[in-house]
C-alpha positions in Angstrom: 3.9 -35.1 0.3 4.8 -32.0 -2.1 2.1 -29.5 -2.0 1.0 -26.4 -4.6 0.7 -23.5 -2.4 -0.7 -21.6 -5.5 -3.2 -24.4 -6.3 -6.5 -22.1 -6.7 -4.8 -18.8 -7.3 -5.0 -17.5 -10.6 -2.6 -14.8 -12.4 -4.0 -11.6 -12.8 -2.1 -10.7 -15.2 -0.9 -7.6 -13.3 2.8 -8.2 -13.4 3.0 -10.8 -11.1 -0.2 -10.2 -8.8 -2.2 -12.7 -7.6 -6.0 -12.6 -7.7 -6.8 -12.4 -4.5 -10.7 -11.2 -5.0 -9.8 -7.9 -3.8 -10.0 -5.8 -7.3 -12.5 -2.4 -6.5 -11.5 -2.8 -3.1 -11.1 0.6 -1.2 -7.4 0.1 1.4 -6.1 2.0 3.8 -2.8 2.1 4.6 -1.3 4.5 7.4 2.3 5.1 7.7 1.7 3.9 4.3 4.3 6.8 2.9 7.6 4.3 3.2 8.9 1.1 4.2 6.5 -2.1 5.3 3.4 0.7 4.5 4.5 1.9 0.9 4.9 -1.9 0.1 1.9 -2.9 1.4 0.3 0.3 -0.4 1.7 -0.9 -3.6 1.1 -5.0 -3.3 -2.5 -4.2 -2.9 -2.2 -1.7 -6.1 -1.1 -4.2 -7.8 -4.2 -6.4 -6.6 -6.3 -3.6 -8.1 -7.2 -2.3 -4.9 -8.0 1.4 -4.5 -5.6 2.7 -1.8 -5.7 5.7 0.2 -2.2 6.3 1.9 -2.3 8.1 5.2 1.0 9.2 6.4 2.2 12.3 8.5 4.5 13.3 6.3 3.4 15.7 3.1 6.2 14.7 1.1 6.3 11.2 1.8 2.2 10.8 1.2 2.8 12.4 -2.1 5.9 10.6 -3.4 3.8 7.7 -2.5 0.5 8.7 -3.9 2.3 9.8 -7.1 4.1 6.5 -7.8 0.6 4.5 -7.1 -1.0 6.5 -10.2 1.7 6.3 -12.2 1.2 2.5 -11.9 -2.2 3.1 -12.9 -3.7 2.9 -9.4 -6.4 4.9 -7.8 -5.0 6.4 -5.0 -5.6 9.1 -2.5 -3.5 10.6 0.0 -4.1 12.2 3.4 -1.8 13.6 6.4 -2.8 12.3 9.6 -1.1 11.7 13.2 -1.8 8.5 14.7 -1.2 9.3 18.2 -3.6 12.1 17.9 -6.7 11.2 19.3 -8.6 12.1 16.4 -6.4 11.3 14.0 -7.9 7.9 13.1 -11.6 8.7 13.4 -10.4 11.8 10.5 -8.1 9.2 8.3 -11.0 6.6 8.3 -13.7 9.6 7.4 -11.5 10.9 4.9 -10.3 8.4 3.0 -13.9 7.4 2.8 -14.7 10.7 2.1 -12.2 10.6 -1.3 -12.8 6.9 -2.6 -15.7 5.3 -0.5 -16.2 3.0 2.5 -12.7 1.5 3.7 -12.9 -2.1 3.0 -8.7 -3.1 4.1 -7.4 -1.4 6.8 -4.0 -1.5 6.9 -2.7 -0.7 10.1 0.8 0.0 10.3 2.6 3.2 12.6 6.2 4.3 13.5 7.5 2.6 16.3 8.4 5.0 19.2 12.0 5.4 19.6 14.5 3.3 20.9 15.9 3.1 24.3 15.8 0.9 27.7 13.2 0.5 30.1 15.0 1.5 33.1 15.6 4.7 31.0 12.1 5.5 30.1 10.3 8.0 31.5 5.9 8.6 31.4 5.9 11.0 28.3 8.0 8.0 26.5 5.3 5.5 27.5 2.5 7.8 26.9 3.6 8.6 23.5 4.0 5.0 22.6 0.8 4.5 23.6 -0.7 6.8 22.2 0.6 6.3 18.7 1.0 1.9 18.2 -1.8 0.7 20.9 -4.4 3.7 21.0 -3.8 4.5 17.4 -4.4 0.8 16.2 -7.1 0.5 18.6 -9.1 3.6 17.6 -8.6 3.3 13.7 -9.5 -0.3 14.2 -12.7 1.2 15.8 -13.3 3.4 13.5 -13.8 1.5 10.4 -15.4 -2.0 12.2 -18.9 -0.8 12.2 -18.9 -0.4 8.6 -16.8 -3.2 7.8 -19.4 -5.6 9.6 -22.4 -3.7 8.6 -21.4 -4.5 4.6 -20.0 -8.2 6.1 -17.0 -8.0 4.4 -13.6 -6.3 5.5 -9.8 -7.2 6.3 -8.0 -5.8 8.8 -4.1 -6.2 9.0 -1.6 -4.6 11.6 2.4 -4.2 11.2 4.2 -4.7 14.7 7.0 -6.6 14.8 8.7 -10.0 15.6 9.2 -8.8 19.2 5.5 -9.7 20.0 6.9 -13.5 20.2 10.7 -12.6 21.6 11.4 -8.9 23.0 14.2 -7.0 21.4 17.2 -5.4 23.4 16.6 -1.6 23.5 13.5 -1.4 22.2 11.2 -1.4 25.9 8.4 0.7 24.4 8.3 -0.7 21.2 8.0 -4.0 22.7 5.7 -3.7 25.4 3.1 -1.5 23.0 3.4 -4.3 20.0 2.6 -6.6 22.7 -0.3 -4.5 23.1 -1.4 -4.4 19.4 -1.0 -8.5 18.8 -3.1 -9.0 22.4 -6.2 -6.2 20.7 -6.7 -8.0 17.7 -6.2 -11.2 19.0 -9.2 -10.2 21.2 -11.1 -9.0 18.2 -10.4 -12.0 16.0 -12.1 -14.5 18.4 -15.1 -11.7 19.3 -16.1 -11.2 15.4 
């Protein structure tokens, strides 16, 4: 039996978007400056989200930032560091600061860099750490209370195939991803 996966979507009219009930919407997306984060920063755009784009990276945020408006977007931008331990408390509290109360978290961060694990050392792994499982963690924690106290929010996190099957050279990518996929599994089945 054939099956219309679009059955029940309807064009928005917004150059190919999809209405996916998320128009007003207030997103943020971290390491939202390039790659997997810019396009996920631009595909909800193009839902008629509001994005905020949180990146470390001044040029990058405002390259980004700049092509959402022209697009006719609202967007915001704001520098932030992931692995700091503030650093997602502030991006959460600003970008609700500039458009209002974050409603799509989009979690997506650098991956540390590559190498094997019989070559790693403690400031490798604590840096990993620190930026892909504490950071998705505490930004996670940081906009759930409001998300549940309006009942309605969407959280989504970038790691990488190498949750299911690890990838040679990659040790602390691997095993903090792992990490990730294992959190919000946790949280799925707990709200």
């Amino acid at each position: 039996m054939v099956t219309d996966s679009t059955a029940g979507m309807e064009s928005s009219g917004r150059g190919g978007a999809m209405e996916l009930g998320i128009e007003g919407r207030v997103a943020l997306v971290t390491g939202g400056s390039r790659g997997i984060g810019r396009a996920a920063a631009e595909a909800l755009a193009r839902e008629g989200a509001q994005v905020v784009v949180a990146a470390r990276g001044a040029k990058g945020v405002d390259a980004a930032v700049a092509a959402l408006r022209e697009s006719g977007a609202r967007a915001e931008g704001i520098l932030t560091d992931m692995s700091d331990p503030l650093g997602p408390a502030d991006a959460v509290a600003r970008a609700e600061a500039f458009i209002g109360p974050v409603e799509i978290l989009v979690a997506n961060a650098g991956g540390p860099p590559p190498g094997r694990f019989v070559e790693s050392d403690d400031d490798g792994w604590d840096i990993a750490v620190q930026q892909n499982l504490l950071g998705t963690v505490r930004l996670i924690r940081a906009a759930l209370p409001g998300m549940r106290a309006r009942g309605w929010g969407r959280i989504v996190t970038i790691t990488s195939t190498s949750v299911r099957e690890v990838i040679d050279g990659l040790a602390l990518s691997n095993a903090t991803r792992a990490g990730v996929a294992g959190a919000v599994r946790t949280l799925a089945r707990e709200v």
